[in-house]
N, C-alpha and C positions, 0 to 999 in steps of 0.2 A: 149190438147197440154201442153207440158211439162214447165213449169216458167222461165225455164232456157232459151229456144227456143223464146220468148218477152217478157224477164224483162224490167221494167222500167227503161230506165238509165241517167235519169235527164230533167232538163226542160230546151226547150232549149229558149223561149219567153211567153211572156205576152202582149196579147194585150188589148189594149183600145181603145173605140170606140170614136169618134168625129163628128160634124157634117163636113160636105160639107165647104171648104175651110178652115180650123182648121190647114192647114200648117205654116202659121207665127206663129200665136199664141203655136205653138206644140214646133218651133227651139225656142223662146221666154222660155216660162217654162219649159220643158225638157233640151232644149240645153242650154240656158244663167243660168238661175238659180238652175238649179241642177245639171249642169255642166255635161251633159250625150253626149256623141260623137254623131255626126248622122254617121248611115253607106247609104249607097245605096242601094233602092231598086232595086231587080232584072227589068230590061227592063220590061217583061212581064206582071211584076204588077206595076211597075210606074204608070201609066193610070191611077189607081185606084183612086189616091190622098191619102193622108193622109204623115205618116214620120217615121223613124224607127231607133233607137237609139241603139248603143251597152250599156248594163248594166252589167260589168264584163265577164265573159265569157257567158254572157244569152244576150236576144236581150227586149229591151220592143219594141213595134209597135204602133203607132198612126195609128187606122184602120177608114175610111168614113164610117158612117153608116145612112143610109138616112128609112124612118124618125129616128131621134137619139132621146136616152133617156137616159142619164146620170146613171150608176153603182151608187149609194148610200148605199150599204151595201156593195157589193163584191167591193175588190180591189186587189191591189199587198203592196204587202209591202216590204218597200225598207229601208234595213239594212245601217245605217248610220255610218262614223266613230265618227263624233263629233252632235249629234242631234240639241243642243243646238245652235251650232253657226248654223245648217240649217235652223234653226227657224230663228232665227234675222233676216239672208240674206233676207228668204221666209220674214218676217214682214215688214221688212224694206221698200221691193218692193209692200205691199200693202195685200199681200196673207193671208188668215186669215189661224191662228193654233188651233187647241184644241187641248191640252195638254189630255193626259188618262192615270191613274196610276195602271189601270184594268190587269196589266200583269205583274207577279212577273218577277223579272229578269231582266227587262227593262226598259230602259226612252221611252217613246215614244209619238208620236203627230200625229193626222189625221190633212190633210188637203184637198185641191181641186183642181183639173185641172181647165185650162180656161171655160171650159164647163161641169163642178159639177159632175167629176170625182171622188171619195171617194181616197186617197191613205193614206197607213201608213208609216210613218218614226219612227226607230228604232234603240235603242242602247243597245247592252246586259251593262247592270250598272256593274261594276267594271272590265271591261273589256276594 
């Protein structure tokens, strides 16, 4: 089949997984302190539990996943305008940062979901 006929044409979510009832805690960290919209999940998978946030024109998903096991290496990494002041906020509210200086081009800081999610925030530097 021809490349042209199923190119890739962008991403359109990321999900991450939570245990079994991780919806407060999901509108809490996504929604209050990284300031991410919830949108509605379809009826059909409501049921499911979990929560689903617009991130720009892409979607991130807080998906149930029973038994759960926390991402520690894979994550999303989420392009910040100002990193620095996301950090305070994130410190402020208790959220622990590691700072990493391992990416020319960039300020950036791992941090962790309520449930020891791995996630990176990012700033192209002089940009």
């Amino acid at each position: 089949m021809a490349a042209e006929q199923w190119s890739l044409i962008g991403l359109d979510h990321v999900q991450l997984a939570a245990p079994k009832g991780c919806e407060a805690a999901a509108r809490h960290f996504f929604g209050e302190l990284l300031g991410l919209e919830e949108v509605a999940k379809p009826v059909i998978l409501a049921g499911r539990g979990g929560v689903w946030f617009a991130l720009g024109a892409h979607g991130l998903h807080i998906g149930v996943e029973e038994p759960f096991r926390p991402a520690q290496k894979a994550h999303p990494a989420l392009l910040v305008r100002d990193v620095a002041a996301l950090a305070a906020r994130l410190e402020a509210a208790g959220v622990q940062i590691i700072w990493d200086d391992q990416l020319p081009g960039y300020r950036r800081f791992y941090t962790f979901d309520p449930w020891g999610n791995r996630l990176e925030c990012l700033t192209p530097q002089g940009g």
